[in-house]
C-alpha positions as CSV (number, residue, x, y, z in Angstrom):
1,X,49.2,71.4,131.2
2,X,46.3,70.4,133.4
3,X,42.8,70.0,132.2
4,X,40.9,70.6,135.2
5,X,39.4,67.5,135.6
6,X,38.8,66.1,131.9
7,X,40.8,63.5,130.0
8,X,43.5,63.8,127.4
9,X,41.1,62.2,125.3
10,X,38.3,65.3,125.2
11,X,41.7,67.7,124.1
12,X,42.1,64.9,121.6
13,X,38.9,65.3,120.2
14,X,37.9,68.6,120.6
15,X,41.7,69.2,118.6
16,X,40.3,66.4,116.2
17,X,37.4,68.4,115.4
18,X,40.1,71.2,114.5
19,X,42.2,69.3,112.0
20,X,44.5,68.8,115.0
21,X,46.3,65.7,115.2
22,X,47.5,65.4,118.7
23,X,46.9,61.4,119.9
24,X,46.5,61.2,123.7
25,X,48.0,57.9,125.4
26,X,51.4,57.1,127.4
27,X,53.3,56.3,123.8
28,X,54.4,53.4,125.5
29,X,56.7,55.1,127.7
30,X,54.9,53.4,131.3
31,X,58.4,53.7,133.4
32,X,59.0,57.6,132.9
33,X,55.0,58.4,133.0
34,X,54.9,56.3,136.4
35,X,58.3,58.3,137.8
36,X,57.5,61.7,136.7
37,X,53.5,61.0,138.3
38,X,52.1,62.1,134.7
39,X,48.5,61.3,133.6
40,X,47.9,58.9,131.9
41,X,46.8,59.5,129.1
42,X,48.5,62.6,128.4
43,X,48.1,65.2,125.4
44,X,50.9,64.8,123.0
45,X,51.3,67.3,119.9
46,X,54.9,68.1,118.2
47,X,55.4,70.4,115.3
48,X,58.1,69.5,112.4
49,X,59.7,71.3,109.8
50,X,56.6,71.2,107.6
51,X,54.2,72.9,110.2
52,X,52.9,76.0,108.7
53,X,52.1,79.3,111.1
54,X,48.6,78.0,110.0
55,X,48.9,74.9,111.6
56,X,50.6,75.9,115.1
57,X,47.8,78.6,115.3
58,X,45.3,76.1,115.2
59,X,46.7,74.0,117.4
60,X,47.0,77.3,120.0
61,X,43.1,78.2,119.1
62,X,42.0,74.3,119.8
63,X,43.6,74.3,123.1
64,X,42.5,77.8,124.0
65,X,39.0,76.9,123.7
66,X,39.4,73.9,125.0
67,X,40.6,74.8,128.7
């Protein structure tokens, strides 16, 4: 997903505000974000087996209004 020309960190944020926890950075992973050409940093945001409905709408709602 492409920002149009704002940083991983402003998604960050603007999730932040949100109750979003969705870190941006390269999570140390420098080789693949180098060979695949990703930004750097990039969003990151995983759900686990204790994610409510609640919680993945929220997610969807922050970066809804944030693009």
């Amino acid at each position: 997903m492409s920002f149009d020309g704002r940083d991983a960190r402003q998604a960050q944020a603007h999730l932040a505000a949100r109750g979003v926890v969705a870190p941006a950075g390269s999570f140390y992973a420098y080789e693949p974000f180098n060979a695949l050409k990703l930004p750097d940093p990039a969003l990151r945001a995983g759900l686990a087996p204790y994610n409510t409905a609640d919680d993945v709408d929220r997610l969807l709602e922050g970066l809804s209004t944030f693009v």
